[in-house]
ZAVOTOR-905735 format. One record per atom (N, C-alpha, C): atom name; x, y, z. Coordinates in nm, 3 decimals. Example, Ala and Ser with C-alpha at 12.3 -4.5 7.8 and 13.67 -1.06 7.14 Angstrom:
<node N,<1.319,-0.569,0.780>>
<node CA,<1.230,-0.450,0.780>>
<node C,<1.320,-0.330,0.780>>
<node N,<1.285,-0.225,0.708>>
<node CA,<1.367,-0.106,0.714>>
<node C,<1.290,0.003,0.787>>
This chain:
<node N,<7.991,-0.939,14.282>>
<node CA,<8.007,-0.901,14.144>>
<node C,<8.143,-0.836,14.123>>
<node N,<8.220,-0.917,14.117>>
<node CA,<8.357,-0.827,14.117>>
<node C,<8.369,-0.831,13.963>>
<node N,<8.329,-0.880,13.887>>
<node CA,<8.305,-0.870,13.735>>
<node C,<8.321,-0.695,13.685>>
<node N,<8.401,-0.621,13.609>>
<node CA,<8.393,-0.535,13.586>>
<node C,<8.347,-0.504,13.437>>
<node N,<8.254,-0.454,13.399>>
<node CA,<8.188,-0.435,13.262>>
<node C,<8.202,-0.283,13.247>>
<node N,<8.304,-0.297,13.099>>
<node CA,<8.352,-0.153,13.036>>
<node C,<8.313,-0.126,12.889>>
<node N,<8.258,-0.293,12.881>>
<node CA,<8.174,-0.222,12.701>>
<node C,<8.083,-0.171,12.751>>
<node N,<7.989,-0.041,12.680>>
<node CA,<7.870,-0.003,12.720>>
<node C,<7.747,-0.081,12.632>>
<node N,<7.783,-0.152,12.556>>
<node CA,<7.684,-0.252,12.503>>
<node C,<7.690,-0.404,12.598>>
<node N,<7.770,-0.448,12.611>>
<node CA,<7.763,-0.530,12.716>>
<node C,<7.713,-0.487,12.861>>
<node N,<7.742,-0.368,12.895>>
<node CA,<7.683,-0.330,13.005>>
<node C,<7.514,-0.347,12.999>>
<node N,<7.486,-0.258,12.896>>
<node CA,<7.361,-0.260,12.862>>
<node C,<7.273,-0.409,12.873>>
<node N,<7.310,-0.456,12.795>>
<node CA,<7.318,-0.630,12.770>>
<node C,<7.275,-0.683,12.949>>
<node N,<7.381,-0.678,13.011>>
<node CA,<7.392,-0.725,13.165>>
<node C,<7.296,-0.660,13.212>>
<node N,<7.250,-0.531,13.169>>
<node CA,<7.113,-0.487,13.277>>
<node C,<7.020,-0.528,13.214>>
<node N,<6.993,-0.518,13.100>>
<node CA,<6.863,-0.592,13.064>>
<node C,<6.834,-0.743,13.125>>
<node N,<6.942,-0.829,13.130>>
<node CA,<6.934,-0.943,13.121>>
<node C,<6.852,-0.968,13.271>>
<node N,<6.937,-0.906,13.419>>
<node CA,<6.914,-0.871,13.557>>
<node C,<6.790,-0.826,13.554>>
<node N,<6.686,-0.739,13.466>>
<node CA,<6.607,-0.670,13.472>>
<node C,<6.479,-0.800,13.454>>
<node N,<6.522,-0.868,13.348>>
<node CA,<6.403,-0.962,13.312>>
<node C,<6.430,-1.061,13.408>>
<node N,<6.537,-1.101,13.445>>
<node CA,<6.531,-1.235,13.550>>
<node C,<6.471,-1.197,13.667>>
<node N,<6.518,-1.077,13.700>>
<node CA,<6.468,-0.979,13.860>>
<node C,<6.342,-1.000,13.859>>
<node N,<6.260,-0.947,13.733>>
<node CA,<6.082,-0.951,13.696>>
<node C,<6.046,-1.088,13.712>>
<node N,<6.100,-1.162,13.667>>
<node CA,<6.018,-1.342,13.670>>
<node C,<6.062,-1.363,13.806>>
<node N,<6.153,-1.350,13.861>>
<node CA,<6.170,-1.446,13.989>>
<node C,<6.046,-1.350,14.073>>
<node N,<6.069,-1.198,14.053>>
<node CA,<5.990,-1.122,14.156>>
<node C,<5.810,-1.161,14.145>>
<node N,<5.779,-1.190,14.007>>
<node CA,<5.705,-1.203,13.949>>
<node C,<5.589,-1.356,14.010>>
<node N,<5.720,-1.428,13.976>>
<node CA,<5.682,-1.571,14.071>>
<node C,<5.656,-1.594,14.180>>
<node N,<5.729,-1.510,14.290>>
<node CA,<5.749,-1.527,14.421>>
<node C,<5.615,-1.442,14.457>>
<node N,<5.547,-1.343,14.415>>
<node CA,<5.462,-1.233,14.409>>
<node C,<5.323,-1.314,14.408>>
<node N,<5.297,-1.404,14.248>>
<node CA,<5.232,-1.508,14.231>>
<node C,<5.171,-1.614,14.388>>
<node N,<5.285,-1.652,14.357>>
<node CA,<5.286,-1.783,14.500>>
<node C,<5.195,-1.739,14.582>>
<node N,<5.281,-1.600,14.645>>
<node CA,<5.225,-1.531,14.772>>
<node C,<5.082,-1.522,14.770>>
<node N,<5.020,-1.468,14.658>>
<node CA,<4.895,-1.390,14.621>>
<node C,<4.800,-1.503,14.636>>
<node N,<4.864,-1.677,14.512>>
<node CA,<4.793,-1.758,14.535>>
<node C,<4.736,-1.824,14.646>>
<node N,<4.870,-1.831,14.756>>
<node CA,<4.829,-1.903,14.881>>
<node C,<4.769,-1.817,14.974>>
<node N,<4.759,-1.694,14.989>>
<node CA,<4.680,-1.626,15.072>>
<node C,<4.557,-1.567,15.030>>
<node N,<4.550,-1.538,14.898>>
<node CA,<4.450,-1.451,14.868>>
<node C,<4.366,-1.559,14.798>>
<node N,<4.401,-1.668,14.721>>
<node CA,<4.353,-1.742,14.611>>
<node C,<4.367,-1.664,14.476>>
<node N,<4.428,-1.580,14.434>>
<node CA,<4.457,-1.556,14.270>>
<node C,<4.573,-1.512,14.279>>
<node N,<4.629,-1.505,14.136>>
<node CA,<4.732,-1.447,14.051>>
<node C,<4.765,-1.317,14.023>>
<node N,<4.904,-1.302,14.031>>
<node CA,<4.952,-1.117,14.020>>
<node C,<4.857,-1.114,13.863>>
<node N,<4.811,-1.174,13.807>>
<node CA,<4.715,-1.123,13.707>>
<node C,<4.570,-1.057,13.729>>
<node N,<4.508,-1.128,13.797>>
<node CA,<4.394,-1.131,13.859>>
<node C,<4.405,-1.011,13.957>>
<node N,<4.471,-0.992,14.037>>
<node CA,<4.526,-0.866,14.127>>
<node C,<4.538,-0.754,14.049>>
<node N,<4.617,-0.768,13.940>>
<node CA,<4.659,-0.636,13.842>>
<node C,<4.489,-0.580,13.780>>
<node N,<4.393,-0.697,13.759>>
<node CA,<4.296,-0.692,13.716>>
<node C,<4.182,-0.583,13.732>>
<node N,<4.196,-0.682,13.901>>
<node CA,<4.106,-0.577,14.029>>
<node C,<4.154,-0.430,14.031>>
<node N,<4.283,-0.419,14.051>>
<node CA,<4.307,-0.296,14.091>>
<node C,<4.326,-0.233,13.937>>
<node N,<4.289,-0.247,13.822>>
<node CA,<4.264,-0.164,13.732>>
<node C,<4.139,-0.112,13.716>>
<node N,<4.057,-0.212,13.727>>
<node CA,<3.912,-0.174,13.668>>
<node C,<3.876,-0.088,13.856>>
<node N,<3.983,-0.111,13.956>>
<node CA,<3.950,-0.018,14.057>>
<node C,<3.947,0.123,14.029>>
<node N,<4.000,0.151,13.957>>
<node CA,<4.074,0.287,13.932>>
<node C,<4.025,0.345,13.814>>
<node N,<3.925,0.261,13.718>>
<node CA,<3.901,0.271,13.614>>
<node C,<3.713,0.400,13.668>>
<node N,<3.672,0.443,13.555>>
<node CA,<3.558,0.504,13.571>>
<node C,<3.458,0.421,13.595>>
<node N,<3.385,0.453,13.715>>
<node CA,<3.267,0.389,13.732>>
<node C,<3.286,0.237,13.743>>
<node N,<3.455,0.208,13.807>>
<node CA,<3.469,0.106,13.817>>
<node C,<3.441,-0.029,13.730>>
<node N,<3.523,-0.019,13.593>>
<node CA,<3.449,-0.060,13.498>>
<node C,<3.527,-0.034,13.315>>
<node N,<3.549,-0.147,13.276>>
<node CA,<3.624,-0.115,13.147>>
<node C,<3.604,-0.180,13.053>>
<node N,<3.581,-0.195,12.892>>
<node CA,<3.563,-0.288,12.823>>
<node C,<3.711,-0.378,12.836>>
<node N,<3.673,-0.514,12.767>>
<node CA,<3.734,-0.604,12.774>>
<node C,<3.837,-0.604,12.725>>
<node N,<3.898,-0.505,12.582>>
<node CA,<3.947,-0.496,12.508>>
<node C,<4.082,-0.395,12.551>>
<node N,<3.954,-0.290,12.649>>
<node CA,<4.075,-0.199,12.726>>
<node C,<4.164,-0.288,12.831>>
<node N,<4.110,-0.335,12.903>>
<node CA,<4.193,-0.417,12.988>>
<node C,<4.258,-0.541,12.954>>
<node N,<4.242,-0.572,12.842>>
<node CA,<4.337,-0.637,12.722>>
<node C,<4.458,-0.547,12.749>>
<node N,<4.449,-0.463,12.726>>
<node CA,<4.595,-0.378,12.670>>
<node C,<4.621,-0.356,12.792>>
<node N,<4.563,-0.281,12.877>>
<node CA,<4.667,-0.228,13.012>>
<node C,<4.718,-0.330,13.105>>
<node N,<4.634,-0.464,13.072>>
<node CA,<4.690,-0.600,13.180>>
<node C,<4.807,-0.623,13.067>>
<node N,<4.798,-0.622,12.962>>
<node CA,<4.919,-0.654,12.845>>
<node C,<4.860,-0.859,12.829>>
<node N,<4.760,-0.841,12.823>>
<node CA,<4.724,-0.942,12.765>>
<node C,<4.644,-0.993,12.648>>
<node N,<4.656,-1.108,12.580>>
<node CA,<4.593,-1.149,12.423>>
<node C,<4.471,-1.156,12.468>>
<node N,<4.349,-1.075,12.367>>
<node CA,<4.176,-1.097,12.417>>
<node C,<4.174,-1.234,12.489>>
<node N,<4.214,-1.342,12.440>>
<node CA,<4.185,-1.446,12.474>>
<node C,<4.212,-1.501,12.593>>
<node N,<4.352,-1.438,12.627>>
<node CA,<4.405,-1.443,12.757>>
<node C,<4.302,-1.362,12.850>>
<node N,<4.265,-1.267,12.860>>
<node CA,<4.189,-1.196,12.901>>
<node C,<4.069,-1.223,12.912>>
<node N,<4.015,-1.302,12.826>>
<node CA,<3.831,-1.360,12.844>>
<node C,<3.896,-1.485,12.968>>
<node N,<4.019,-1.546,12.923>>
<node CA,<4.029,-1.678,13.048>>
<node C,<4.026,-1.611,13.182>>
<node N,<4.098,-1.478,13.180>>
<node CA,<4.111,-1.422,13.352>>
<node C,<4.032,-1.373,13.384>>
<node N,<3.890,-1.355,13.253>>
<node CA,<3.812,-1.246,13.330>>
<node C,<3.684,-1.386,13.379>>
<node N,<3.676,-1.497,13.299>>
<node CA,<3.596,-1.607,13.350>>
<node C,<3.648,-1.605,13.456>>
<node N,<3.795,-1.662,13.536>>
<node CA,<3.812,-1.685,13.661>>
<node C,<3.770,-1.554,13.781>>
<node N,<3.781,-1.473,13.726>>
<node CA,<3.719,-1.342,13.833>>
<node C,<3.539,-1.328,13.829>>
<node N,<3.480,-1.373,13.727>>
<node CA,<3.352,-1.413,13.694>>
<node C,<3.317,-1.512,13.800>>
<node N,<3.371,-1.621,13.829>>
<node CA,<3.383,-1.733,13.873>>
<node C,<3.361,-1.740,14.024>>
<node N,<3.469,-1.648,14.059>>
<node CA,<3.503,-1.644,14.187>>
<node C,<3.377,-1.490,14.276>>
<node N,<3.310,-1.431,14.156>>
<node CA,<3.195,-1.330,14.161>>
<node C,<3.319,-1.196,14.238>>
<node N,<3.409,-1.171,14.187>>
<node CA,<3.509,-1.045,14.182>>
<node C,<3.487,-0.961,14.081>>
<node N,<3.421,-1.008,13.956>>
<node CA,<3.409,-0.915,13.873>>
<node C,<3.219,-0.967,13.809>>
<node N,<3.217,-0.862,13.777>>
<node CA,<3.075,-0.870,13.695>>
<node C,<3.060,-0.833,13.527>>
<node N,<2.993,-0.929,13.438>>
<node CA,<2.993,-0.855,13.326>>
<node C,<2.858,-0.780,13.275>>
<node N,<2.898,-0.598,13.263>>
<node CA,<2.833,-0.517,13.196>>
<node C,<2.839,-0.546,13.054>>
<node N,<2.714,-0.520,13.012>>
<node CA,<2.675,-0.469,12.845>>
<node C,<2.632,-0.313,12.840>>
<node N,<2.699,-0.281,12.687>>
<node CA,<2.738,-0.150,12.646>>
<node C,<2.547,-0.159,12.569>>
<node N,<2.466,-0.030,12.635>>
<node CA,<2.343,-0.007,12.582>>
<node C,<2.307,-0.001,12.441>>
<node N,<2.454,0.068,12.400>>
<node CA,<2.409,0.125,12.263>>
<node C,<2.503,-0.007,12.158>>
<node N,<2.622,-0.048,12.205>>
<node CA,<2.632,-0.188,12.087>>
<node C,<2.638,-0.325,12.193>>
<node N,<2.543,-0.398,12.146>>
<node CA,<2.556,-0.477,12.199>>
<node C,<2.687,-0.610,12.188>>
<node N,<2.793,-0.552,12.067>>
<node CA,<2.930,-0.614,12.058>>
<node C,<2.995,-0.566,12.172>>
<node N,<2.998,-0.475,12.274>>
<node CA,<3.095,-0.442,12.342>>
<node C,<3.018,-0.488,12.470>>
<node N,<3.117,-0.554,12.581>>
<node CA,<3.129,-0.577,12.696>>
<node C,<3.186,-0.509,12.795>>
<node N,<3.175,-0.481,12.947>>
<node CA,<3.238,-0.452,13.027>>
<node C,<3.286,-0.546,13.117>>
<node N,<3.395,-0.544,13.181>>
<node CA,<3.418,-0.624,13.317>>
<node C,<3.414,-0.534,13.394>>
<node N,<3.319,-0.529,13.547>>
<node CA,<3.305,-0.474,13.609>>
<node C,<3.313,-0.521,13.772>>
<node N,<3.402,-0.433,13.830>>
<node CA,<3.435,-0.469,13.970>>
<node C,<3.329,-0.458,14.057>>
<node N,<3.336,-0.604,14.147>>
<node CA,<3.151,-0.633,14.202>>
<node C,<3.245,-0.580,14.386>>
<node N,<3.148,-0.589,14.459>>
<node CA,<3.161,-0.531,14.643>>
<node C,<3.252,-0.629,14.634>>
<node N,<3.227,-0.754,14.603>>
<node CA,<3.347,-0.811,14.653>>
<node C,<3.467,-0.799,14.578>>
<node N,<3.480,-0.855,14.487>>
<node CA,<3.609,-0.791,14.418>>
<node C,<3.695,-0.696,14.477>>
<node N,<3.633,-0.591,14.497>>
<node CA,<3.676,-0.455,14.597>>
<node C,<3.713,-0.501,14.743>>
<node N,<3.663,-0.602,14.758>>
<node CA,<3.655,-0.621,14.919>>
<node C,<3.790,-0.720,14.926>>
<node N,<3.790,-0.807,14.793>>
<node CA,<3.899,-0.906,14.779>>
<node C,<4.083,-0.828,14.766>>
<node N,<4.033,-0.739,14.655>>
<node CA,<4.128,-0.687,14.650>>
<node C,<4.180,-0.573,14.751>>
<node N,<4.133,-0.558,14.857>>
<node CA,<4.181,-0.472,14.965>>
<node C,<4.210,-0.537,15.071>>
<node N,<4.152,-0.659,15.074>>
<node CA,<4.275,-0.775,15.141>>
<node C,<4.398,-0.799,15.101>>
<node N,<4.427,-0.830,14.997>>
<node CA,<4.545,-0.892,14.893>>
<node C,<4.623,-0.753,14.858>>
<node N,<4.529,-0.599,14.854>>
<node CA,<4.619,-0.503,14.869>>
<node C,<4.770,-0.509,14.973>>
<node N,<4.713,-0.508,15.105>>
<node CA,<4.763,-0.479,15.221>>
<node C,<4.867,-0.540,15.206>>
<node N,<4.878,-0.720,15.223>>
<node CA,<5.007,-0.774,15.214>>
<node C,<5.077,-0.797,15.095>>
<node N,<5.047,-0.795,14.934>>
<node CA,<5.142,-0.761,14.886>>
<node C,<5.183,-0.633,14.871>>
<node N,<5.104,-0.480,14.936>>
<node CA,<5.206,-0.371,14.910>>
<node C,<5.338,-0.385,15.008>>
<node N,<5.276,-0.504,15.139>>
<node CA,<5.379,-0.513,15.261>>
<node C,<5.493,-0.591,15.193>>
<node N,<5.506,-0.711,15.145>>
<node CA,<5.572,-0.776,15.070>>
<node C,<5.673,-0.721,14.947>>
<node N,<5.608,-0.638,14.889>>
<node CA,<5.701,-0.539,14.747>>
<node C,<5.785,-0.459,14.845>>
<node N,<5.731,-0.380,14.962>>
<node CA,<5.798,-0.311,15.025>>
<node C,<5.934,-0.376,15.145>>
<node N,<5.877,-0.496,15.159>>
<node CA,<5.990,-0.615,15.245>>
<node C,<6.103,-0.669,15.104>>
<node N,<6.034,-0.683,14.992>>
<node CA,<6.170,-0.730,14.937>>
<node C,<6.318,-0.611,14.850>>
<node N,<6.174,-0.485,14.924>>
<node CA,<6.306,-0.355,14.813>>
<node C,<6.356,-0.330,14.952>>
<node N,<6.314,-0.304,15.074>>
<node CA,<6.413,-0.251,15.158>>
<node C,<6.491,-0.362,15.206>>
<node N,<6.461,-0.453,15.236>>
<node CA,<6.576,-0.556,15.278>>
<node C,<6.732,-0.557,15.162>>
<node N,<6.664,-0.481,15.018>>
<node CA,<6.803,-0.505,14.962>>
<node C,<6.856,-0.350,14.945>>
<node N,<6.786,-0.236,14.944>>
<node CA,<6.819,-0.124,14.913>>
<node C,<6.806,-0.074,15.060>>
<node N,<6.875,0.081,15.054>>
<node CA,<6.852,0.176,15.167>>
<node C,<6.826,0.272,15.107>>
<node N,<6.752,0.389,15.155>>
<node CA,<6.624,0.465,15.103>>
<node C,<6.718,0.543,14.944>>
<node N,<6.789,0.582,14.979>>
<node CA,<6.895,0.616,14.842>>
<node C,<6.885,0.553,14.735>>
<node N,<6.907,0.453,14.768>>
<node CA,<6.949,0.360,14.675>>
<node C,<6.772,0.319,14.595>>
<node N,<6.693,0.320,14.679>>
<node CA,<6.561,0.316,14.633>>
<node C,<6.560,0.420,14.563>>
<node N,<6.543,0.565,14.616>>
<node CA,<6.541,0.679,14.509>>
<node C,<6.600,0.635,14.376>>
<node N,<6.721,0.596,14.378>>
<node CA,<6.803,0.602,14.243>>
<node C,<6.773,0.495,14.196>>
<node N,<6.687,0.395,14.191>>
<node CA,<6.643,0.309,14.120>>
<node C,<6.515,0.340,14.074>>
<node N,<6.406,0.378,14.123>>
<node CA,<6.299,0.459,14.131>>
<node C,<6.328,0.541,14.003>>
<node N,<6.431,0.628,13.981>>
<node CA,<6.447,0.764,13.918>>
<node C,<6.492,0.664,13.775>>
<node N,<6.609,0.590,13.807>>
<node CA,<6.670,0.530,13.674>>
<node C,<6.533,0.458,13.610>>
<node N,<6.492,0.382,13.658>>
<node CA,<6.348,0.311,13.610>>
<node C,<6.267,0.361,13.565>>
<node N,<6.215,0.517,13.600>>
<node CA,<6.163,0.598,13.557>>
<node C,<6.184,0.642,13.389>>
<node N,<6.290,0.612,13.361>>
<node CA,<6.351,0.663,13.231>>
<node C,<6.307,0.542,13.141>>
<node N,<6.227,0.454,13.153>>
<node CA,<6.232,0.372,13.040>>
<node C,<6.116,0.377,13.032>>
<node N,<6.067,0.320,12.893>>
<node CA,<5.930,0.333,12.817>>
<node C,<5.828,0.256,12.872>>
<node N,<5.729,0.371,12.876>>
<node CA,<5.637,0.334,12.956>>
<node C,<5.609,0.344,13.150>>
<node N,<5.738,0.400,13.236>>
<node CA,<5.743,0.354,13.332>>
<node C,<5.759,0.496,13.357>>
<node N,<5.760,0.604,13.313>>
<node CA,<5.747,0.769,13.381>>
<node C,<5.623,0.793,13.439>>
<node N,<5.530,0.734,13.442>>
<node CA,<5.334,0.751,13.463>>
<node C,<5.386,0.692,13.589>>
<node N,<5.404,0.563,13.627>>
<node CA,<5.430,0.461,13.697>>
<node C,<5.449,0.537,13.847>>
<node N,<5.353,0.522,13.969>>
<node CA,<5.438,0.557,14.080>>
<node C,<5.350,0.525,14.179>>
<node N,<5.389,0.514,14.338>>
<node CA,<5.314,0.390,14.426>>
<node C,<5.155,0.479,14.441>>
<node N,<5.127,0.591,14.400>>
<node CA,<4.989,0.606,14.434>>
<node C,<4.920,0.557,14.306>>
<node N,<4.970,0.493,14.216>>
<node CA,<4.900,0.436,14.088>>
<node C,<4.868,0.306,14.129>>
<node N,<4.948,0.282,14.264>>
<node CA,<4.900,0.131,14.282>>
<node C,<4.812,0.096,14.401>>
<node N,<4.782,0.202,14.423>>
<node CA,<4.681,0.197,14.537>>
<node C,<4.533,0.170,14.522>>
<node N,<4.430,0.099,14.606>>
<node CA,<4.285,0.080,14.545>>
<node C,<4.238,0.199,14.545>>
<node N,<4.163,0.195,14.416>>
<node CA,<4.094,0.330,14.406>>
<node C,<4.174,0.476,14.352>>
<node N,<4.278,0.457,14.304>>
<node CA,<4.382,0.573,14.317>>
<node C,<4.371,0.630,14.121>>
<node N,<4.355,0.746,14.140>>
<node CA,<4.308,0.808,13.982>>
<node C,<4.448,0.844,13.933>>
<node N,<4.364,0.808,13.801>>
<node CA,<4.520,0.849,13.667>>
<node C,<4.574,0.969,13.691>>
């Protein structure tokens, strides 16, 4: 990068741009991995390990709409495939019978603590091969500063690990 960037709007510009390509390629390659070893998707993964962490192991549909950042609809398709595969189970709410739960079944738990192990090994093989522990800190810290990503930190991504 011998490119030197002195507008601070173009600068800006150039990190955003690095930021979203960084996410899809990391995103993809993450995917792949998950698919060919585990059989699902960094969706399906994000899934498990929410409703892991969630109370009583367990969230309406609507909540995990929003924290997966997906459209209901998107969300009834991922929660059939975790239905499917018997990773998740669906609860009904006693008192309305409009509300649903998806709920994490033994296996699910059991799935996702396989698929834990090697992609936390994998996230952690592709930041140190390019950073040294510094340089992690100061990306860590800068990342920290943007919306939404101050909560964000590796014991949030652990199975079972509370808000």
């Amino acid at each position: 990068m011998s490119q030197v960037l002195t507008d601070q709007g173009t600068v800006a510009l150039t990190a955003w741009v690095r930021l979203l390509r960084a996410h899809a390629a990391m995103a993809r390659t993450f995917n792949a991995q998950l698919q060919a070893e585990h059989g699902m998707t960094i969706n399906d993964f994000e899934a498990l390990l929410l409703l892991s962490r969630a109370p009583d192991q367990q969230l309406k549909r609507i909540e995990l709409s929003e924290r997966i950042q997906l459209t209901p609809s998107g969300v009834t398709r991922l929660l059939d495939g975790l239905l499917e595969a018997g990773w998740v189970a669906k609860g009904e709410c006693a008192s309305d019978a409009r509300v649903s739960y998806a709920v994490l079944t033994d296996a699910g738990r059991d799935k996702l603590a396989q698929a834990s192990r090697t992609h936390t090994a994998a996230v952690a093989q592709l930041f140190t091969e390019r950073f040294d522990d510094t340089e992690l800190e100061a990306l860590a810290l800068l990342l920290g500063r943007l919306p939404g990503a101050a909560e964000a930190d590796a014991g949030n991504c652990e199975v079972g690990a509370a808000d």
